[in-house]
VOLO-903450 format. One record per residue (C-alpha): x, y, z; residue number from 1; residue in three letters. Coordinates in steps of 0.5 Angstrom, whole numbers, plus 500, padded with zeros to 3 digits. Example, Ala and Ser with C-alpha at 12.3 -4.5 7.8 and 13.67 -1.06 7.14 Angstrom:
2
<zaza <525,491,516>,1,ala>
<zaza <527,498,514>,2,ser>
This chain:
389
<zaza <191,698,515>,1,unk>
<zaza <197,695,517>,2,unk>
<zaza <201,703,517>,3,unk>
<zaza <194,705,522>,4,unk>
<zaza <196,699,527>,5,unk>
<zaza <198,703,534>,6,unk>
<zaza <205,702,536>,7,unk>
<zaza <205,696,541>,8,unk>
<zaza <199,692,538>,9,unk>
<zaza <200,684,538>,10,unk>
<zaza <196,681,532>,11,unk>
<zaza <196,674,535>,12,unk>
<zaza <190,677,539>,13,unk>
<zaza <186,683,536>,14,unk>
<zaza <180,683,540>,15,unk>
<zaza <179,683,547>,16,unk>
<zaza <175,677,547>,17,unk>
<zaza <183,673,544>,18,unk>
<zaza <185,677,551>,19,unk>
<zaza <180,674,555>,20,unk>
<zaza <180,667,552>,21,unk>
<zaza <188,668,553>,22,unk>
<zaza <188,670,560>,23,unk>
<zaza <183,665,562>,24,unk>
<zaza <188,659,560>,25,unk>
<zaza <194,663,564>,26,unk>
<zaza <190,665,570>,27,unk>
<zaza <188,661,576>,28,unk>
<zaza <180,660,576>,29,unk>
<zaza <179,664,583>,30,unk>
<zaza <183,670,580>,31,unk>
<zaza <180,669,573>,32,unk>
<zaza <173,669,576>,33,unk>
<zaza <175,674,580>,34,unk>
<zaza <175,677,575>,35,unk>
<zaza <171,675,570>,36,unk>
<zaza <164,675,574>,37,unk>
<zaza <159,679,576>,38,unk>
<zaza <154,678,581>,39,unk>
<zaza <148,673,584>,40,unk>
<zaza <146,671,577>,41,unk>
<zaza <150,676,571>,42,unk>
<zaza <145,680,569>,43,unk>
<zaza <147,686,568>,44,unk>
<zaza <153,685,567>,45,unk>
<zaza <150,681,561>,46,unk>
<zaza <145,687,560>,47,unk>
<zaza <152,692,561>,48,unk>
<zaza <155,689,554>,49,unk>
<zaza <148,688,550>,50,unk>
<zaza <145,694,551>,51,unk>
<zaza <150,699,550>,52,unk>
<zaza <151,694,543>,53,unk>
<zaza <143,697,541>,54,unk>
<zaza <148,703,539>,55,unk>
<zaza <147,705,533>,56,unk>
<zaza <152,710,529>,57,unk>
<zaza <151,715,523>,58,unk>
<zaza <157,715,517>,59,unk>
<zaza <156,721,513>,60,unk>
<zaza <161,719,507>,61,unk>
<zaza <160,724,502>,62,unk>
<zaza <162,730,508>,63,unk>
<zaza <168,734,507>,64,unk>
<zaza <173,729,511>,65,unk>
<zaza <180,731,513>,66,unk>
<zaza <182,727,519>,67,unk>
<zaza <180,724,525>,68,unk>
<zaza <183,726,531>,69,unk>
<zaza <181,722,538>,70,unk>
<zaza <186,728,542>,71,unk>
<zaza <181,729,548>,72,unk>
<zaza <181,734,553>,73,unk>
<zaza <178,734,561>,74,unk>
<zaza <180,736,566>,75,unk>
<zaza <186,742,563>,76,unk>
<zaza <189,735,560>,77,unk>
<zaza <189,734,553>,78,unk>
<zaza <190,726,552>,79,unk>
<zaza <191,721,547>,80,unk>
<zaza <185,717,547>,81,unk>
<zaza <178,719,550>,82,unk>
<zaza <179,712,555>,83,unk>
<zaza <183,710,561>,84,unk>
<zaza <184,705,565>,85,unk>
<zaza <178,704,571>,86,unk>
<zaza <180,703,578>,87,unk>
<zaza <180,695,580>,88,unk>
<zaza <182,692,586>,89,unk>
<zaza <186,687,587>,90,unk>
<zaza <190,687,581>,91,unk>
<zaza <196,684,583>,92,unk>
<zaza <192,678,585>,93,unk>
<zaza <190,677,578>,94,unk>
<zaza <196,678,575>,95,unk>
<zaza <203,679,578>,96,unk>
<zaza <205,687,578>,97,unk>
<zaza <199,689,574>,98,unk>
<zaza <197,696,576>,99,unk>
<zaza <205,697,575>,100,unk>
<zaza <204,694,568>,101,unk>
<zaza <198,698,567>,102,unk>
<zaza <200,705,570>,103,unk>
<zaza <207,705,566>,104,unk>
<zaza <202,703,560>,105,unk>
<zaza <197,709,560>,106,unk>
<zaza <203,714,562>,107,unk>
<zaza <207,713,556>,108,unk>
<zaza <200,712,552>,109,unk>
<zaza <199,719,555>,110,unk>
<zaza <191,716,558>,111,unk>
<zaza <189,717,565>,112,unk>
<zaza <191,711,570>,113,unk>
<zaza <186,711,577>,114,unk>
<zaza <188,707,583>,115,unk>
<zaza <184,703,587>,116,unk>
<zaza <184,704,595>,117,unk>
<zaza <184,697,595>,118,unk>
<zaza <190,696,589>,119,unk>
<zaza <196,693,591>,120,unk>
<zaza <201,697,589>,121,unk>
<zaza <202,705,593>,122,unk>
<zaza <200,711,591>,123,unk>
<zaza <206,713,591>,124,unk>
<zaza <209,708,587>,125,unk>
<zaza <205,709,581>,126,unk>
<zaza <205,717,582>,127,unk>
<zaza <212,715,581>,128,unk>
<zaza <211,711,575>,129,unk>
<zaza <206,716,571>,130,unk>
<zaza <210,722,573>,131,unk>
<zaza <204,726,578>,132,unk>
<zaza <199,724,573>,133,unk>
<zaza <194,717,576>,134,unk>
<zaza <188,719,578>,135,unk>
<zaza <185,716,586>,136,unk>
<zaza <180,713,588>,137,unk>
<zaza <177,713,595>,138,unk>
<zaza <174,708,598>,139,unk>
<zaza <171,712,604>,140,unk>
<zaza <174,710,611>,141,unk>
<zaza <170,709,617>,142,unk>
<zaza <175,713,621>,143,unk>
<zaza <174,721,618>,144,unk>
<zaza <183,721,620>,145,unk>
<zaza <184,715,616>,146,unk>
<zaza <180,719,610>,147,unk>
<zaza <185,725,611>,148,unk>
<zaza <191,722,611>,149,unk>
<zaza <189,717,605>,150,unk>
<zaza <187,724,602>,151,unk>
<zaza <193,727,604>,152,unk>
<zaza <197,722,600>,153,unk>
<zaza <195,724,594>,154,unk>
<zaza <195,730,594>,155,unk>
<zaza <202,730,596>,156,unk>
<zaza <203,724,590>,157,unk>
<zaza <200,731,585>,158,unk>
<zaza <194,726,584>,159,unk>
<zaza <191,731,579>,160,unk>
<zaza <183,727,580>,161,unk>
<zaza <181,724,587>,162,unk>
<zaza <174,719,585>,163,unk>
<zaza <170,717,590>,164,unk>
<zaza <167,711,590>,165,unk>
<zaza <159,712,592>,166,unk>
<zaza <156,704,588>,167,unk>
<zaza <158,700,594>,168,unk>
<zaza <153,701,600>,169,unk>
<zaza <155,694,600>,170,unk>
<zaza <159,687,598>,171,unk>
<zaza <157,685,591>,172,unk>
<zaza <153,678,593>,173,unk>
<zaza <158,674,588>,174,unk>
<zaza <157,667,588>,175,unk>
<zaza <164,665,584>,176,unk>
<zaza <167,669,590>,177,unk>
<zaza <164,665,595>,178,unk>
<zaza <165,658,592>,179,unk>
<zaza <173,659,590>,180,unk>
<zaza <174,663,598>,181,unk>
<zaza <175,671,595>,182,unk>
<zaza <170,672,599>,183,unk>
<zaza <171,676,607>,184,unk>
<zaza <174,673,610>,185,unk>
<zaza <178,670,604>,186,unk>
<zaza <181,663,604>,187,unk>
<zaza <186,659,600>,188,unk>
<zaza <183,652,599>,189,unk>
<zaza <186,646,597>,190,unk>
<zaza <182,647,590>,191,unk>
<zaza <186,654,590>,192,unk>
<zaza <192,651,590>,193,unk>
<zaza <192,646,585>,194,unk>
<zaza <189,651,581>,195,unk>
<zaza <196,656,581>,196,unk>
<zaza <200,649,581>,197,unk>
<zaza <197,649,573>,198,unk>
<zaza <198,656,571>,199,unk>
<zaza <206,657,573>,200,unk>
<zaza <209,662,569>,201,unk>
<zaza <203,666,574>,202,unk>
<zaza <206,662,580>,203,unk>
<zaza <213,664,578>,204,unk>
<zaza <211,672,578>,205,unk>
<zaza <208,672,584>,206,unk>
<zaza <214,669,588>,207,unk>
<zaza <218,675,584>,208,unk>
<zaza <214,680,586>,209,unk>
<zaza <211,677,592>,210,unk>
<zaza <204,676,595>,211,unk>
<zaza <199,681,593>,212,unk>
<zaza <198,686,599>,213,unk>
<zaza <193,692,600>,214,unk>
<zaza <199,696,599>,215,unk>
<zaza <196,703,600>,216,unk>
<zaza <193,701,606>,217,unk>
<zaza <200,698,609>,218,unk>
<zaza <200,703,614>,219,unk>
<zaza <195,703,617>,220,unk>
<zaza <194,696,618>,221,unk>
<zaza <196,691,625>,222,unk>
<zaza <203,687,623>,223,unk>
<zaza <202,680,621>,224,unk>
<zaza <194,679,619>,225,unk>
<zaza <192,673,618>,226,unk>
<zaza <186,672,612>,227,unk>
<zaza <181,672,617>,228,unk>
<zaza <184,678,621>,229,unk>
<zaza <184,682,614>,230,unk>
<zaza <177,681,612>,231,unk>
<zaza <176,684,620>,232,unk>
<zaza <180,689,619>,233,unk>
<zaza <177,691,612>,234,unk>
<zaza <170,691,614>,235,unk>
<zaza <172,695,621>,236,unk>
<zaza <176,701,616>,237,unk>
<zaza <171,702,612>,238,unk>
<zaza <165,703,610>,239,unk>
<zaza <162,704,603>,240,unk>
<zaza <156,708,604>,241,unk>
<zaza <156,716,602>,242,unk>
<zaza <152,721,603>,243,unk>
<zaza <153,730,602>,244,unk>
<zaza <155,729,609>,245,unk>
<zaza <160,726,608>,246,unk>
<zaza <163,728,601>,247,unk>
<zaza <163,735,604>,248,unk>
<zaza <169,735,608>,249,unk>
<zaza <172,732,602>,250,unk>
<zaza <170,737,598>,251,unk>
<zaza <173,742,603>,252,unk>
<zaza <180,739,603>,253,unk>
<zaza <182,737,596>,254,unk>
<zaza <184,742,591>,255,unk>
<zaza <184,738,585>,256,unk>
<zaza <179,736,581>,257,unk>
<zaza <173,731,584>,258,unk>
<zaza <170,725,581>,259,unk>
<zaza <164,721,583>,260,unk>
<zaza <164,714,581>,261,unk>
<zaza <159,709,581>,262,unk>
<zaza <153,715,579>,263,unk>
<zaza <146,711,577>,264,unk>
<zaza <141,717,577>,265,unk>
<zaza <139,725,576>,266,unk>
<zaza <138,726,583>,267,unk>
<zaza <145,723,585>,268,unk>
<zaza <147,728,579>,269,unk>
<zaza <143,734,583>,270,unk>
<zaza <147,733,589>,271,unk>
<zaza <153,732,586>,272,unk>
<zaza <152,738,582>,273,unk>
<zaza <150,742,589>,274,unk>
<zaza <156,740,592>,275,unk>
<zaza <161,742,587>,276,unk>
<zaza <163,736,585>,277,unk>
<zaza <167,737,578>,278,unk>
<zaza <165,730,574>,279,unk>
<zaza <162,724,575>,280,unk>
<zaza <162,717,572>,281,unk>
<zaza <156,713,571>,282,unk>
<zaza <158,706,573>,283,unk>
<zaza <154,700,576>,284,unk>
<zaza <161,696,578>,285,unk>
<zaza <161,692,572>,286,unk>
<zaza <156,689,574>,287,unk>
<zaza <158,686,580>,288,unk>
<zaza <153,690,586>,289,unk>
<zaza <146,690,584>,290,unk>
<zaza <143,684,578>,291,unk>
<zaza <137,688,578>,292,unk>
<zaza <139,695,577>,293,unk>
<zaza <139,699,570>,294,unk>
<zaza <145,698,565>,295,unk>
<zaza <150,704,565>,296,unk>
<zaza <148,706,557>,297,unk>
<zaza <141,708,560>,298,unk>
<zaza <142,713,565>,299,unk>
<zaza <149,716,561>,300,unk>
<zaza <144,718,556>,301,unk>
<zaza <139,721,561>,302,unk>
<zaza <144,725,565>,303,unk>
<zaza <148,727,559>,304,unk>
<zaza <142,731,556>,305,unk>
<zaza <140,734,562>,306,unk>
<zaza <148,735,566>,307,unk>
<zaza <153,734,561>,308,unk>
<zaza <154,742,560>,309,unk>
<zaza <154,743,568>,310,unk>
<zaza <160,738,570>,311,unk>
<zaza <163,733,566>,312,unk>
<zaza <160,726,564>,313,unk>
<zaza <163,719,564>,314,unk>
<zaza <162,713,563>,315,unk>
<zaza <165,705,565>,316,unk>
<zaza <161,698,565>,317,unk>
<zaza <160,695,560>,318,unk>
<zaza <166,699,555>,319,unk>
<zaza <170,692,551>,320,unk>
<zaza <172,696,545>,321,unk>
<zaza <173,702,541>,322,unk>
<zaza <167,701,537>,323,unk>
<zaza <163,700,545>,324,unk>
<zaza <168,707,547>,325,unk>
<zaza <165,711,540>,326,unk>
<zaza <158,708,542>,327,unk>
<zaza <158,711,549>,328,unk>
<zaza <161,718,547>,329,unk>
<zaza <155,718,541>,330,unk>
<zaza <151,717,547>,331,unk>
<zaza <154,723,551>,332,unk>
<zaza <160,721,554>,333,unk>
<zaza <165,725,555>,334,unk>
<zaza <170,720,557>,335,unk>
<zaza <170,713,558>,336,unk>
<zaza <174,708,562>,337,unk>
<zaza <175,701,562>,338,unk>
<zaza <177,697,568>,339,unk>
<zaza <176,688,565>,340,unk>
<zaza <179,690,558>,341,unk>
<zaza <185,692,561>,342,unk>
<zaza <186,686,565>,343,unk>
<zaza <184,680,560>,344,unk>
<zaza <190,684,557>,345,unk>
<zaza <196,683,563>,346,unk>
<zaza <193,676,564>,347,unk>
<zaza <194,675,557>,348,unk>
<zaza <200,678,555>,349,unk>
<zaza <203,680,561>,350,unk>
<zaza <208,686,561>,351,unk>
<zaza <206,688,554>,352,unk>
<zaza <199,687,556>,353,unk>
<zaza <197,695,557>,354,unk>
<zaza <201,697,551>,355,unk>
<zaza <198,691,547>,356,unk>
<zaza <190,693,550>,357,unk>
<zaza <191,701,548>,358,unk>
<zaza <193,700,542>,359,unk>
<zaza <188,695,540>,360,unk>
<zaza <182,700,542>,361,unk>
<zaza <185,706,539>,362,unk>
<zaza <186,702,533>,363,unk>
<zaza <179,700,534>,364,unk>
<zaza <176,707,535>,365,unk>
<zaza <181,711,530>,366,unk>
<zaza <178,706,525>,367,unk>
<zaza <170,708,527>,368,unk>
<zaza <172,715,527>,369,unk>
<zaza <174,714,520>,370,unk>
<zaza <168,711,518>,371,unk>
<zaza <163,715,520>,372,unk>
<zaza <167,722,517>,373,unk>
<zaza <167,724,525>,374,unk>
<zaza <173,728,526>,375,unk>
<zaza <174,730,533>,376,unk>
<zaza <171,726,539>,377,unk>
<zaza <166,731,541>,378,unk>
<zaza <162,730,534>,379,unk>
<zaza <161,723,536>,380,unk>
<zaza <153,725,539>,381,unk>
<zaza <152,728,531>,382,unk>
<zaza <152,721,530>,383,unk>
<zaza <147,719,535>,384,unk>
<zaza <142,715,531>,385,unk>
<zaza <136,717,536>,386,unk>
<zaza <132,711,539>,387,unk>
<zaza <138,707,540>,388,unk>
<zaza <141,709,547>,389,unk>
């Protein structure tokens, strides 16, 4: 077993779970919870990770079996492994420098990283640290000449992929948030600052790399905000309610491929197809905007079937390990992404956090494939045990 171990493993923490527990002794409790929850009473964030585990694989042992291979090509890339890393907001205010970490972690591991708007690093920083190959994601503007021009950047950065954000009509009402003041307008407590006081290697990096800022969003914002100033300004700037008016012009502009995020149903799917959209993710946010919705297994398996040989279907929420990854790609998934994985691992682990997590899941997920006699990941639907997804 030790020789299938991924390079950069740390066997001090061989599951995501040692990740999270870790990274909740070394995070603050606002930036951990951030993090960590979902929103007004967990729900589906519970339903995300138990429902996807109802899953059941076949292993056939006594096929011919050479090798498994977990090389996944989308979009004319072939990478690694058939998960990136998903898009997350705020990153660096739950760990200091964490996109960077994690965008250098996923070129070198050759798997997708994707930007969030509202990350804190650029899109030209972390174009420069994968080489051209991150993907974006857009939060959509209110003003259609700020759109343009964050569509520009990227373009301009070589972002193979834009994603466009649809799952966000509206704030999550996120209960944790509002108690620790991460809420718009934000606010620091006196609660929040002896809570960093206790974690100082976290205190310590941020004075390194500074406070965490909107860093794509930079330009276009009025010098000097406070924190009451700044959630005016994000409320005014954009606006997270999509429609085919909307995504048309976008379309129209970029010549890369194009990704819906947050997709929860087959009439959704119908517009995207009708407006030439390349792929979509089937996502609820993990968990963080509607408590009452569907886990994402659900409408994967029911999109998948129906849409998977018109465009390409992906899947995020839910996803903590490689078996989870095997599960989704059974239920018709053609790539996953994994978005609080990721982060428990830099919380943890700091600058080895991204290669410590990848290597994990690919350990993970190798281990399943060589198990169930499943040689490519493409065969993983034959393994489907019908009635489980």
């Amino acid at each position: 077993m030790g020789k299938k171990i991924a390079k950069g493993f740390d066997a001090r923490y061989p599951s995501i779970s040692d990740l999270r527990n870790r990274a909740m002794e070394k995070m603050p409790k606002f930036a951990f919870e951030y993090l960590d929850g979902g929103c007004n009473e967990d729900v589906n964030l519970i339903k995300n990770t138990a429902e996807i585990r109802e899953v059941e694989l076949l292993p056939y042992y006594l096929s011919k079996h050479t090798e498994s291979v977990m090389k996944t090509e989308i979009f004319g890339h072939t990478y690694d492994a058939p998960f990136g890393i998903a898009p997350v907001g705020l990153q660096g205010l739950m760990w200091p420098n964490a996109p960077e970490i994690l965008a250098k972690a996923a070129f070198e591991h050759n798997v997708p990283f994707v930007l969030s708007t509202v990350s804190t690093s650029s899109i030209e920083r972390i174009s420069e640290i994968t080489e051209g190959q991150a993907w974006f994601q857009l939060y959509h503007p209110t003003e259609n000449s700020l759109r343009d021009d964050i569509i520009r950047r990227a373009a301009v950065a070589e972002c193979p992929v834009l994603v466009i954000l649809c799952d966000v009509p509206t704030f999550g009402f996120r209960p944790r948030d509002i108690r620790n003041g991460l809420a718009m307008p934000p606010k620091m407590s006196l609660k929040n600052i002896l809570q960093i006081m206790g974690k100082p290697e976290w205190a310590m990096k941020t004075l390194i790399h500074g406070q965490p800022n909107f860093e794509t969003l930079k330009p276009y914002m009025p010098k000097g905000l406070d924190l009451k100033q700044l959630g005016k300004f994000m409320d005014q700037t954009f606006s997270g309610r999509l429609n085919e008016e909307k995504i048309k012009p976008i379309r129209d502009m970029w010549k890369g491929k194009l990704v819906l995020k947050g997709v929860a149903n087959e009439a959704d799917v119908e517009k995207a197809l009708r407006l030439g959209i390349d792929g979509v993710i089937v996502s609820n946010h993990g968990g963080r905007q509607l408590d009452a919705g569907e886990s994402t297994i659900k409408p994967l398996s029911r999109i998948a079937e129906k849409y998977g040989d018109q465009l390409t279907v992906m899947m995020d929420s839910g996803i903590r390990s490689g078996p989870d990854v095997a599960r989704a790609l059974a239920s018709g998934a053609k790539f996953t992404f994994m978005g609080r994985s990721f982060m428990y691992g830099v919380g943890a682990l700091g600058n080895n956090g991204g290669n410590h997590t990848i290597s994990l899941l690919k350990t993970e997920l190798q281990q399943v494939m060589e198990q169930i006699c499943c040689e490519r990941v493409e065969d993983f639907p034959k393994h489907l045990i019908k009635g489980k997804a």
